[in-house]
C-alpha positions as CSV (number, residue, x, y, z in Angstrom):
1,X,-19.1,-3.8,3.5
2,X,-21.6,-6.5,3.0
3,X,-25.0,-5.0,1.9
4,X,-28.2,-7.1,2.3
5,X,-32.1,-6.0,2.2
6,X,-34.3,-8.2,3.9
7,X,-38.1,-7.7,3.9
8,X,-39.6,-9.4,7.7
9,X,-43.1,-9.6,8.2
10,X,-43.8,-11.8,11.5
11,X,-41.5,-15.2,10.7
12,X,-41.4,-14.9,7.3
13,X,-38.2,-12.8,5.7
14,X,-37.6,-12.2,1.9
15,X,-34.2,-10.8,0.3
16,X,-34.8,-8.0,-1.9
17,X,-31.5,-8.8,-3.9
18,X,-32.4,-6.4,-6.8
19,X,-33.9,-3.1,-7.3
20,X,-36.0,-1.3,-10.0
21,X,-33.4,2.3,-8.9
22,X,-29.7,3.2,-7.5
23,X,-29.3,2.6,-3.8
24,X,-26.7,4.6,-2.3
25,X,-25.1,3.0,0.6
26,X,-22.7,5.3,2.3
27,X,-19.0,4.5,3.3
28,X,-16.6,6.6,5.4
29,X,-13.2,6.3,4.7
30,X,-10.0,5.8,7.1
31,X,-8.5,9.4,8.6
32,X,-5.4,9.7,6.2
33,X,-7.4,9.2,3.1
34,X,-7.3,12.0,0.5
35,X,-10.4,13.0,-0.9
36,X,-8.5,14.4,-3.9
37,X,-7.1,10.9,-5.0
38,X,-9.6,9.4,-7.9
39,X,-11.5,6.6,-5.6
40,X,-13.8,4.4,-6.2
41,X,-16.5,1.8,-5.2
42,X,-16.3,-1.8,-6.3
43,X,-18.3,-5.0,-6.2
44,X,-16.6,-7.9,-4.9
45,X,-18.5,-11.1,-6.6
46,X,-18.5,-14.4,-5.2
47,X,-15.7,-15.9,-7.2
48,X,-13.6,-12.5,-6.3
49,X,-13.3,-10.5,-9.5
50,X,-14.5,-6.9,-8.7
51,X,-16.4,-4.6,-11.0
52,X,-16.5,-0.9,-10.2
53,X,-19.8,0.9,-9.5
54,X,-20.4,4.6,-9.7
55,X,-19.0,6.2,-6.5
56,X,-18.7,9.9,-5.0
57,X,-16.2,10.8,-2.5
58,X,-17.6,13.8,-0.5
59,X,-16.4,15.5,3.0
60,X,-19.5,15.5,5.7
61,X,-18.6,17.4,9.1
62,X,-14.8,17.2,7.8
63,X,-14.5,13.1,7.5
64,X,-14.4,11.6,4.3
65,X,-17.0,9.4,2.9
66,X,-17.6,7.4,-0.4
67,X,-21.2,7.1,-1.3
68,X,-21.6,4.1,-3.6
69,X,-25.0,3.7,-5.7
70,X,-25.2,0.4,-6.8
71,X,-29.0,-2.3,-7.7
72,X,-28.1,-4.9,-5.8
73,X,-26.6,-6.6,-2.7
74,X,-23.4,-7.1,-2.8
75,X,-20.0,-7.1,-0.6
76,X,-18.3,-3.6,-1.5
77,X,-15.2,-2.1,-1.1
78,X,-13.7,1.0,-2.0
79,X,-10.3,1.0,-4.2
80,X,-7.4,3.5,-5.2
81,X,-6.5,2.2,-8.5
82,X,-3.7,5.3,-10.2
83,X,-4.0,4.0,-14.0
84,X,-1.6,6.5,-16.6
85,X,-1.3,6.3,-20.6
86,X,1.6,7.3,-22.1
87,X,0.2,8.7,-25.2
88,X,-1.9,11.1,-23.1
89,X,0.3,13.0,-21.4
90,X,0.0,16.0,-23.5
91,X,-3.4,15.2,-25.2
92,X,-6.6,17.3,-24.5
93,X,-8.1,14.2,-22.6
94,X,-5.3,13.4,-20.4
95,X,-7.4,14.1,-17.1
96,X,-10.6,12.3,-18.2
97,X,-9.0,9.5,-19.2
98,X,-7.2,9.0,-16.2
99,X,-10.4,9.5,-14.1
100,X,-11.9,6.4,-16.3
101,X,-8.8,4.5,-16.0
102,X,-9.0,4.9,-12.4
103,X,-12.2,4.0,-11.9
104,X,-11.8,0.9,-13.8
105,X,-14.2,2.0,-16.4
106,X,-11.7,2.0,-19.5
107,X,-8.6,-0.3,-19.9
108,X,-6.8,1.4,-22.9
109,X,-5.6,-0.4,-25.7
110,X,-2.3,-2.2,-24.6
111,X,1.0,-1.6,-23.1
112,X,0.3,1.5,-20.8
113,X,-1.3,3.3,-23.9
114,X,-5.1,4.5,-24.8
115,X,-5.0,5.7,-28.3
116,X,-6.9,8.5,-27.9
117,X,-7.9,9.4,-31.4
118,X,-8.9,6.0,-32.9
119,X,-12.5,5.5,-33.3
120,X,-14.1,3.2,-30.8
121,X,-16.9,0.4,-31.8
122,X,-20.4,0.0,-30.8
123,X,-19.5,-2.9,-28.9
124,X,-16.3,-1.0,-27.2
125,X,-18.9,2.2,-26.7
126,X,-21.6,0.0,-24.8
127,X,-19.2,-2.2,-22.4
128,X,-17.8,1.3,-21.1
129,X,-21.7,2.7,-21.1
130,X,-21.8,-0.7,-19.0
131,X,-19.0,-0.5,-16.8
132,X,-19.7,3.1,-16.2
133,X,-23.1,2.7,-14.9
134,X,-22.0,-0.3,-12.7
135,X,-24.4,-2.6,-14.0
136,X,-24.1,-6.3,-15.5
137,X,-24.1,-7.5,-19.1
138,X,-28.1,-9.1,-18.9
């Protein structure tokens, strides 16, 4: 989906290309989809690398939709994207993690692992903060 805000007044039209709060814009999702699978919304940018954006699957008169909230125009799409750690599988975390995974807000640390009980670094703590809010690096 290609989202665009234009302002018109008579012949002259403006692109509102940012904004000062989330806009949700609201996508409905092909018939077999299951709501239950982790889903989310990403950004497709011009040179075609995708960054997620925060995204809510919900059911409205029994048809799936995924509302994505996002501060700018952009083309969107919506992603299935399964990500598993091996050394969470019986940790405390295991679902949580795999929701961030999923949602391309976490990578782990390597070879299908997350590390789940090393300490993270400011740096590390503010590109997920970043990822997670769907926002760019300014």
């Amino acid at each position: 989906m290609d989202f665009t805000v234009r302002a018109i007044n008579e012949d002259k039209t403006i692109e509102v290309s940012k904004f000062n709060a989330y806009v949700e814009r609201t996508m409905a999702l092909s018939g077999g989809t299951d709501p239950n699978k982790i889903m989310t919304g990403v950004v497709i940018e011009p040179d075609g690398t995708v960054r997620p954006v925060p995204t809510k699957v919900v059911i409205i008169n029994g048809k799936s939709y995924a509302k994505i909230s996002s501060m700018t125009n952009s083309v969107y799409s919506v992603v299935w994207h399964p990500v598993e750690f091996g050394d969470v599988t019986n940790h405390w975390v295991k679902r949580t993690i795999g929701d961030l995974g999923s949602r391309m807000i976490i990578d782990g640390t390597g070879n299908g692992m997350f590390s789940p009980d090393r300490e993270i670094t400011r740096a590390e703590f503010a590109a997920i903060l970043v990822r997670g809010l769907g926002r760019l690096p300014d």
